[in-house]
Residue frames relative to the residue before (quaternion, step in Angstrom):
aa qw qx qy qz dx dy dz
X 1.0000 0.0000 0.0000 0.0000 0.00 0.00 0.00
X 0.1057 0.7797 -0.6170 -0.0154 3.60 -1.26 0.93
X 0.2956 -0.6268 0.7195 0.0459 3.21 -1.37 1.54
X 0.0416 -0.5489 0.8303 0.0867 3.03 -2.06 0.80
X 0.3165 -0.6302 0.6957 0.1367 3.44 -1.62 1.33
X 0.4349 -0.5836 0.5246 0.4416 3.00 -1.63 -0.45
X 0.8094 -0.3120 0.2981 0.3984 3.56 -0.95 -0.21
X 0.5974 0.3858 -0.2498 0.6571 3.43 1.39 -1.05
X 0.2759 -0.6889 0.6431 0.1888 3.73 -0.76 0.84
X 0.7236 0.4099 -0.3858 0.3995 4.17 0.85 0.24
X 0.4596 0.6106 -0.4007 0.5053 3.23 1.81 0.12
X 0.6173 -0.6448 0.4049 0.1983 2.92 -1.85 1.39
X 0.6196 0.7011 -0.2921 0.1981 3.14 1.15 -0.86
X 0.4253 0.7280 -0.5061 0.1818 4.03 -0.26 0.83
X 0.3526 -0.6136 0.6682 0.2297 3.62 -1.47 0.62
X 0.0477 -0.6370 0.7471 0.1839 3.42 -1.64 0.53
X 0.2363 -0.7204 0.6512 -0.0355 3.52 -1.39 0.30
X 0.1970 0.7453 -0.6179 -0.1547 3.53 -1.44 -0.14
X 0.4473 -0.7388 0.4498 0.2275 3.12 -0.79 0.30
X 0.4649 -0.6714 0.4850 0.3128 3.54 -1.25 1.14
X 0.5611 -0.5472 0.5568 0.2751 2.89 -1.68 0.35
X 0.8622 0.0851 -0.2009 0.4571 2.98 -1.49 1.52
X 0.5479 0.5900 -0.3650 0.4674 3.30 1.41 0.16
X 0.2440 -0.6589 0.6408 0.3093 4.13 -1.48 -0.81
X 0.5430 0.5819 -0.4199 0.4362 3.29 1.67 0.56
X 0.4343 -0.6589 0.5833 0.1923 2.82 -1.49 0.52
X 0.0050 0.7117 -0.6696 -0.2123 4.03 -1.28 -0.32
X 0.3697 -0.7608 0.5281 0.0747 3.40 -0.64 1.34
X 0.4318 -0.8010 0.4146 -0.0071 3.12 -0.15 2.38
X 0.7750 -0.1165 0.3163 0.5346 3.80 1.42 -1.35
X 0.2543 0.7779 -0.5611 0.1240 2.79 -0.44 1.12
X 0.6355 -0.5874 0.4997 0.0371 3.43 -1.84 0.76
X 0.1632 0.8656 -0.4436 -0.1651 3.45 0.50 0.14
X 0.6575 0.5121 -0.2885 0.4714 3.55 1.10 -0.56
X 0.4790 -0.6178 0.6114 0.1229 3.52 -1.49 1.39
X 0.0953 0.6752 -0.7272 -0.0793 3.68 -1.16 0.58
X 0.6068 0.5472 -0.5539 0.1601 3.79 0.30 0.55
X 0.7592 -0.5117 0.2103 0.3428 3.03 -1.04 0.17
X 0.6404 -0.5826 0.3367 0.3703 3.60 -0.91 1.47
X 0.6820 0.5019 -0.3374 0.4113 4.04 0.51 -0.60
X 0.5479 0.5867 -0.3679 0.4694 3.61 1.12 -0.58
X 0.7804 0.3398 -0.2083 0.4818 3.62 0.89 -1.30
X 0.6412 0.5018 -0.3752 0.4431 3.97 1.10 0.03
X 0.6180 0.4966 -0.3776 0.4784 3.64 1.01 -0.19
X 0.9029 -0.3068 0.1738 0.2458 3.71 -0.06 1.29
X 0.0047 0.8987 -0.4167 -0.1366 3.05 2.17 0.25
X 0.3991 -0.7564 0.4784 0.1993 3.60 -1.11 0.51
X 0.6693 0.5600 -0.2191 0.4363 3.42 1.63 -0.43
X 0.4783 0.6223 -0.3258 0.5271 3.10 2.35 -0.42
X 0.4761 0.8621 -0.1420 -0.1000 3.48 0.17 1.08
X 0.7953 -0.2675 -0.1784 0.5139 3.50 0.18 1.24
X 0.5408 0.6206 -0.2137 0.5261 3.17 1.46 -1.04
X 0.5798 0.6007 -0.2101 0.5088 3.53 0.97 -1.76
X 0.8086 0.1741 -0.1606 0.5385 3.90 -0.23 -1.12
X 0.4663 0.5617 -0.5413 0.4172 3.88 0.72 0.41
X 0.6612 0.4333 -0.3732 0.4855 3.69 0.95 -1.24
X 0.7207 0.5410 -0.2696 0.3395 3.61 0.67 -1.19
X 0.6371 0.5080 -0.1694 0.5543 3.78 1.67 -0.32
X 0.5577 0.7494 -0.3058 0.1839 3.55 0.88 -0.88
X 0.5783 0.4566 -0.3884 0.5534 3.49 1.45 -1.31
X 0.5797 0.5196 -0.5560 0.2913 4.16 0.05 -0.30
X 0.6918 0.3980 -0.2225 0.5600 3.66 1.05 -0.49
X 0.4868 0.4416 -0.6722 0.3407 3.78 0.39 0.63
X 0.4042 0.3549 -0.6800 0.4982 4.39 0.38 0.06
X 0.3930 -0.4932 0.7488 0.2040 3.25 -2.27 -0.37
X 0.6173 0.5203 -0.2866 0.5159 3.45 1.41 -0.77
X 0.4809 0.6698 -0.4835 0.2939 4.02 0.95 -0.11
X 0.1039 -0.7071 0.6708 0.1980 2.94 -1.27 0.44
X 0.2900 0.7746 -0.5346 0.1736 3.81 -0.68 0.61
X 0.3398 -0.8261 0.4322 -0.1237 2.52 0.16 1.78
X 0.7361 -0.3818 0.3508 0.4351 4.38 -1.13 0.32
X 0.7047 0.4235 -0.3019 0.4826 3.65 0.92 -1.46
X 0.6576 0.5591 -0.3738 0.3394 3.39 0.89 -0.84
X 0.6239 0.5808 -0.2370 0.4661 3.32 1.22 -1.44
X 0.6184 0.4183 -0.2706 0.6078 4.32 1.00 -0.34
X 0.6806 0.4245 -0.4197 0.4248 3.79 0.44 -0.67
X 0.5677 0.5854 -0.2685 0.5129 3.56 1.27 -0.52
X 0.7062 0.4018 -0.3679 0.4522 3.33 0.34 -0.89
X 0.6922 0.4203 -0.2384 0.5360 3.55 0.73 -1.01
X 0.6094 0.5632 -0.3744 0.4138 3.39 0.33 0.51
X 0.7199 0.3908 -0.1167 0.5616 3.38 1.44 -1.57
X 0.8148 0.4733 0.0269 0.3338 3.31 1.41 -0.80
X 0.2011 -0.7952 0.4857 0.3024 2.82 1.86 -1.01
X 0.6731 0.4451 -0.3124 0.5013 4.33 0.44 0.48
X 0.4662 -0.6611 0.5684 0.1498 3.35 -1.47 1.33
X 0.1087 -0.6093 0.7851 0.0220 3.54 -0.80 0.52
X 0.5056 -0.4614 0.6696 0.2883 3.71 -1.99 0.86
X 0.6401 -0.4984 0.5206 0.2661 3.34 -2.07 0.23
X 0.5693 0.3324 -0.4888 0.5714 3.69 1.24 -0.23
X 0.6690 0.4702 -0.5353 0.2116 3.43 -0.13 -0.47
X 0.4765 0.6101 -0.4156 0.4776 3.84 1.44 -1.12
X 0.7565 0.4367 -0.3715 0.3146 3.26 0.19 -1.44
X 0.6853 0.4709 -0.2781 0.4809 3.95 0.70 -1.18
X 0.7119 0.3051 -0.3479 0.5282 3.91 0.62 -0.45
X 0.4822 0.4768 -0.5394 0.4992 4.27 1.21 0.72
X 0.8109 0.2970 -0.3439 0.3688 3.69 0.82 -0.80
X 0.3380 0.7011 -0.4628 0.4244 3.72 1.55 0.31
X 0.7578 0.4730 -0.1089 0.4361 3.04 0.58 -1.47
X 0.5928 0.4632 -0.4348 0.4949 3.93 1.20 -0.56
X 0.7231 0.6168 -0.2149 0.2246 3.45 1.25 -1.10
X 0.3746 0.7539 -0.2197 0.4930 2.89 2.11 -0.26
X 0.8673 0.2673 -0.0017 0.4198 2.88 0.51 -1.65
X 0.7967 0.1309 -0.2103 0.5512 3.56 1.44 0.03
X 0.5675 -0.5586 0.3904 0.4621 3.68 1.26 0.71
X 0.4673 -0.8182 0.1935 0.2735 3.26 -1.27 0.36
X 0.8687 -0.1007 0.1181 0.4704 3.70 0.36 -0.46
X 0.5493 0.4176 -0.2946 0.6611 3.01 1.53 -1.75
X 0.7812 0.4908 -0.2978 0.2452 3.46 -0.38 -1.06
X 0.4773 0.6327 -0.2860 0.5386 3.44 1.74 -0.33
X 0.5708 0.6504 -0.1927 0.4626 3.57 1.35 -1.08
X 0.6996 0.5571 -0.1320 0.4276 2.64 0.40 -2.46
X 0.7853 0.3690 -0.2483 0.4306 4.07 0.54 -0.81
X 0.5566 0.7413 -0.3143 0.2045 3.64 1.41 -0.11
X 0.4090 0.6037 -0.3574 0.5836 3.21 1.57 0.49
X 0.6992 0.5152 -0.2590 0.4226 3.30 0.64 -1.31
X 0.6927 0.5028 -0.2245 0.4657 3.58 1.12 -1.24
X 0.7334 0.4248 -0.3356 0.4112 3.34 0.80 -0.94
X 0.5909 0.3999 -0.4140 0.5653 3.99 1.18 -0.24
X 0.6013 0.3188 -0.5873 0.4381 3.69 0.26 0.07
X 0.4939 0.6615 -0.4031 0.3949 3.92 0.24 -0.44
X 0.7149 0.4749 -0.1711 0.4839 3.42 0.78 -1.50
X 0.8299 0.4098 -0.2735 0.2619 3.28 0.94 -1.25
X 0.6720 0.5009 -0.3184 0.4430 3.25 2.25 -0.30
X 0.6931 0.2056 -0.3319 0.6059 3.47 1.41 -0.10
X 0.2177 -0.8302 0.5034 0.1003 3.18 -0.55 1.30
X 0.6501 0.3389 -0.3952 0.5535 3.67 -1.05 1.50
X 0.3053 0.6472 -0.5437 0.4386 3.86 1.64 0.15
X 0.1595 -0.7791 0.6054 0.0320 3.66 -1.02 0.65
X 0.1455 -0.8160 0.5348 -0.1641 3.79 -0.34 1.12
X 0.0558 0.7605 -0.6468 0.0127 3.67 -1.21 0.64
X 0.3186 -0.6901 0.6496 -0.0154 3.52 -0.87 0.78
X 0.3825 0.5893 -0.7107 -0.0356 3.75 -0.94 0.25
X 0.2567 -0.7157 0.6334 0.1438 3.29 -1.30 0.19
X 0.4759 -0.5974 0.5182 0.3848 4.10 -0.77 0.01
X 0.7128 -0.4486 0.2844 0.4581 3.40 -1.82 0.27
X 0.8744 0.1232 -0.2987 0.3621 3.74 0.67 -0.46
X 0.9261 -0.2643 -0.0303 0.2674 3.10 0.42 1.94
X 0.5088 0.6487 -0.3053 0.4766 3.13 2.36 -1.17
X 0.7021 -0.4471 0.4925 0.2542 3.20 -1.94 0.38
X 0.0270 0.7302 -0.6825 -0.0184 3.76 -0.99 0.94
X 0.8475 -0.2033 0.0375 0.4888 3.56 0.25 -0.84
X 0.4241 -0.7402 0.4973 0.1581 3.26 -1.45 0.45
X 0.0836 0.7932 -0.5893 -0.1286 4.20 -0.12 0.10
X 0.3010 0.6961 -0.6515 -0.0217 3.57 -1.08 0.22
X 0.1008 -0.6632 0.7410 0.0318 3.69 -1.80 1.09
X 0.3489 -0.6820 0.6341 0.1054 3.72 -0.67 1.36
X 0.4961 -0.7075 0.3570 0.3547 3.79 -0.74 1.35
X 0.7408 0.3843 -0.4246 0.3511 3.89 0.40 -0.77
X 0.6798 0.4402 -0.4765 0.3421 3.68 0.89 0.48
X 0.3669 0.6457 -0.5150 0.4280 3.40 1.79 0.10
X 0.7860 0.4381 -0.2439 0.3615 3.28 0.73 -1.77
X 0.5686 0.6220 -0.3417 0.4160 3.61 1.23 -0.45
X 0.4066 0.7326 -0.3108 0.4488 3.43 1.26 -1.64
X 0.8534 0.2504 -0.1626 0.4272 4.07 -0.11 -1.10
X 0.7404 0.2422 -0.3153 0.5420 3.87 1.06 0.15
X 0.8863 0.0075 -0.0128 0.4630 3.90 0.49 0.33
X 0.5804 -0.6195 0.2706 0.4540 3.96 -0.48 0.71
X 0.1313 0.6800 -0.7199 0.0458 3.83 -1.02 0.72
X 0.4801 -0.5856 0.5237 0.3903 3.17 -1.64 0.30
X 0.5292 -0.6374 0.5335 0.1704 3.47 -1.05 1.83
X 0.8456 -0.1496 0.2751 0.4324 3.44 -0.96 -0.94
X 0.2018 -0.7886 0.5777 0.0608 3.58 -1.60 0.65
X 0.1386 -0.8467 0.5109 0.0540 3.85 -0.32 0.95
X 0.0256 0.7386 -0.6511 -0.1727 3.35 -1.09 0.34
X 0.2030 -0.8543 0.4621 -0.1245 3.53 -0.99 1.14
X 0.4589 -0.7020 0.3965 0.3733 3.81 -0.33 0.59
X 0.7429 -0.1050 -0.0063 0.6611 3.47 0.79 -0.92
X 0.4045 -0.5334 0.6706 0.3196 3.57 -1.84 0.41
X 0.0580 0.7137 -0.5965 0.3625 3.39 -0.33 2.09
X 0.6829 -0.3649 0.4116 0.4807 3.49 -1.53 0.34
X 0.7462 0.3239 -0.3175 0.4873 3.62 0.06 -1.41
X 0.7436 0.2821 -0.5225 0.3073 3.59 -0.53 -0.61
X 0.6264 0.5338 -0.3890 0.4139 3.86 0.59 -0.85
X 0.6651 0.5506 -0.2953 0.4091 3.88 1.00 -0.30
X 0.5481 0.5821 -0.2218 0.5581 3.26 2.06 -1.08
X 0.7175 0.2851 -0.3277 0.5445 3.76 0.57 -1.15
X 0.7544 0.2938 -0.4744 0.3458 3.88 -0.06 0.14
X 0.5919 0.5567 -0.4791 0.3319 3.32 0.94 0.34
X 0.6125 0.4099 -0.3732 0.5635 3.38 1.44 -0.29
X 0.5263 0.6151 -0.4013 0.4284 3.92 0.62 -0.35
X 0.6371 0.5981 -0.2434 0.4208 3.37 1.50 -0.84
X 0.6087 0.5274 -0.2681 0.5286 3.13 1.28 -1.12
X 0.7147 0.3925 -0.4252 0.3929 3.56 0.63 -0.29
X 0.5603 0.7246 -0.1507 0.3719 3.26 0.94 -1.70
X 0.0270 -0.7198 0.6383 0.2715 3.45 0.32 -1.98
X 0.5900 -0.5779 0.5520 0.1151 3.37 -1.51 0.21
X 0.5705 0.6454 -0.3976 0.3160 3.74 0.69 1.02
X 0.7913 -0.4524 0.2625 0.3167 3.09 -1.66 1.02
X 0.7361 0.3946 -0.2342 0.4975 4.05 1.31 -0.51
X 0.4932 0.5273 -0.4799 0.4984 3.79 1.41 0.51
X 0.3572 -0.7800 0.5090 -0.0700 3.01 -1.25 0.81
X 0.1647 0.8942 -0.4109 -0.0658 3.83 0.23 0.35
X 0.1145 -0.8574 0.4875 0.1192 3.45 -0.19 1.09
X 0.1693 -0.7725 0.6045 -0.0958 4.00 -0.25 1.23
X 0.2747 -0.3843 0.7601 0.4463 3.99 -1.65 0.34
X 0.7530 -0.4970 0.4193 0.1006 2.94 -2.31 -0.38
X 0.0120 0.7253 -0.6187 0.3018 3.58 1.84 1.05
X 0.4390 -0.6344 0.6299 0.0901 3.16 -1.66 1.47
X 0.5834 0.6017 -0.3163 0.4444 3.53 1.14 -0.73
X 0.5755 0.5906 -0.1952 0.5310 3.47 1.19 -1.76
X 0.7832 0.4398 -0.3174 0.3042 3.78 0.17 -1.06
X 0.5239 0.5543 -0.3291 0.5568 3.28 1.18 -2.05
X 0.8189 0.4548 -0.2733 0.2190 4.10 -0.06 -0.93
X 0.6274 0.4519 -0.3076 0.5545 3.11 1.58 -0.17
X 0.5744 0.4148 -0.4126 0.5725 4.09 1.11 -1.00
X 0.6897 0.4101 -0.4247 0.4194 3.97 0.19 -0.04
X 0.6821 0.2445 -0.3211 0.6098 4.31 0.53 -0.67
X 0.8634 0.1994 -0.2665 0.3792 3.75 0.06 -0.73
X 0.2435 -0.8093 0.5283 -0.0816 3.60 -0.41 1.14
X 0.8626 0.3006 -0.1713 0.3691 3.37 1.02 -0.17
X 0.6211 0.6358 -0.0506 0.4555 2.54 1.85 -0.96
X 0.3528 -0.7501 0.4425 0.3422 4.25 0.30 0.97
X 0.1848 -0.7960 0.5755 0.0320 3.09 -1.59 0.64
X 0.0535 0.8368 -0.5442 0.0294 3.40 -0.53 0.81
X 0.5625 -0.6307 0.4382 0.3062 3.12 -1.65 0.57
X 0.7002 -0.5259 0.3553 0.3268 3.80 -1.46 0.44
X 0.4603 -0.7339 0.4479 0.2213 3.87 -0.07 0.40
X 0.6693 0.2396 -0.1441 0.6884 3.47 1.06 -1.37
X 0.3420 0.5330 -0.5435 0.5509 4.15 0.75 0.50
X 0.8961 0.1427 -0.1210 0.4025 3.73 -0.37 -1.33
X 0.4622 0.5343 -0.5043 0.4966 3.52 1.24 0.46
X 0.6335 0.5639 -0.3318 0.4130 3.58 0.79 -0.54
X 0.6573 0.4989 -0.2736 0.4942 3.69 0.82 -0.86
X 0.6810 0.4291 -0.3855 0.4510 3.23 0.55 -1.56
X 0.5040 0.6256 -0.4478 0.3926 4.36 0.68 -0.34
X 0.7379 0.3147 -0.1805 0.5691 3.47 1.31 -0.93
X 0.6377 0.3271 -0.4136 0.5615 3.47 0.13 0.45
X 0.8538 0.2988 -0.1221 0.4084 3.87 -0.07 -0.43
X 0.3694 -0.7898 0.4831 0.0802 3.41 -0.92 1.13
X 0.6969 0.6455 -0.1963 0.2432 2.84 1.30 -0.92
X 0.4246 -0.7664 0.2443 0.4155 3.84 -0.19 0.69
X 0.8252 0.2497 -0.2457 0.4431 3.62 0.92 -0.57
X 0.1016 -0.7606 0.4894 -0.4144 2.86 0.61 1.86
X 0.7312 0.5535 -0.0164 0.3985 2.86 0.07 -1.59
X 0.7273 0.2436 -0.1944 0.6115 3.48 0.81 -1.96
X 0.5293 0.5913 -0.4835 0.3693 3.74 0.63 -0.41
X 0.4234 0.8065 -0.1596 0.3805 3.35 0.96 -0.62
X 0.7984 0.2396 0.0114 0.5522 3.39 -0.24 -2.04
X 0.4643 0.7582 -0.3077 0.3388 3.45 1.25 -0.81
X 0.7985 0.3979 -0.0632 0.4473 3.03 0.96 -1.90
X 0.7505 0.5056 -0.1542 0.3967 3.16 1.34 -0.70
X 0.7281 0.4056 -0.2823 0.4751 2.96 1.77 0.48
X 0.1258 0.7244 -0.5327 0.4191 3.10 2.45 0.95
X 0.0220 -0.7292 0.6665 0.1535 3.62 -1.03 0.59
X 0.4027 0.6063 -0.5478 0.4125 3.63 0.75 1.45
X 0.4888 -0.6375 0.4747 0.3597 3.19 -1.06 0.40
């Protein structure tokens, strides 16, 4: 015979059960369905409410891709359907239970990036794509440039290419402008505008050699705010940067 109480050991609420023989079933001997404890026991983070538990009970909100439902959302709900407070880590771990459900989890998100990036290629043909991976197989970086912004890229401003990278390091910033190169080229009328990452610089005066480089405007307006009190700073500033003299 197995009994589950509730948390309040004077509440009415419990199931008995036993289990068949030779079986993993159960046959539910009695049960209780109605709580009599007290309404503060069941609002203070319930322990039986648990992450796994409000993932299943949350999951259809995350079959759009376009949702937004955020931790606060994922508690205002519970306490609504339930009457019980859950903490903000718990919202937050039963939102990514509940994405995992519905789109597998990370590794497996990985695991298909090869696949995804040759189906890409094969429907927009001239899409360009890089994969590396480390010696035992894990993800390091990602490159991909989709062809009508390659082809756009040379007659008006689109967004060019998108990387994903373990760290923002010498090597990974050297890896994405060497393949950015291959699209881009290397000439005297490309232009790269960058804030002022030491990693970011050393990687561009080393792949792009011909091409001018400059620094970000709203990058060094931002610092100079932190270093300087003063008020016309700032306009002293734009001023200069919109001298078109040398």
């Amino acid at each position: 015979m197995c009994t589950q109480l509730c948390v309040d050991e004077n509440c009415k609420w419990r199931l008995r059960a036993t289990k068949f023989k030779d079986s993993d079933y159960f046959q539910i001997r009695k049960y209780t369905p109605e709580h009599t404890c007290a309404l503060n026991l069941s609002t203070n983070d319930h322990r039986q409410a648990r992450s796994w538990v409000i993932g299943k009970h949350i999951m259809s909100r995350f079959e759009d891709c376009n949702t937004t439902y955020r931790p606060a959302h994922v508690a205002n709900e519970i306490r609504r359907d339930f009457g019980i407070e859950i903490s903000y880590q718990k919202a937050r771990r039963s939102r990514e239970t509940a994405l995992a459900y519905i789109r597998g989890s990370l590794e497996d998100s990985y695991t298909k990036l090869a696949a995804y990036a040759h189906n890409l290629k094969v429907a927009n043909p001239g899409t360009i794509y890089s994969l590396e991976v480390d010696n035992e197989n894990h993800f390091k970086y990602f490159f991909l440039a989709y062809e009508p912004c390659i082809r756009g890229f040379h007659s008006s401003i689109y967004p060019l290419a998108w990387v994903v990278v373990d760290y923002e390091n010498d090597a990974s910033w050297h890896w994405f402008f060497m393949n950015l190169k291959g699209i881009a080229g290397d000439q005297e009328d490309l232009v790269v505008i960058s804030d002022r990452h030491r990693s970011l610089i050393s990687a561009i005066q080393t792949v792009f050699q011909n091409a001018h480089h400059d620094h970000c405007i709203y990058h060094i307006k931002g610092n100079l705010r932190t270093v300087t009190r003063k008020t016309n700073t700032i306009s002293l500033f734009n001023k200069a940067a919109d001298a078109y003299t040398i």
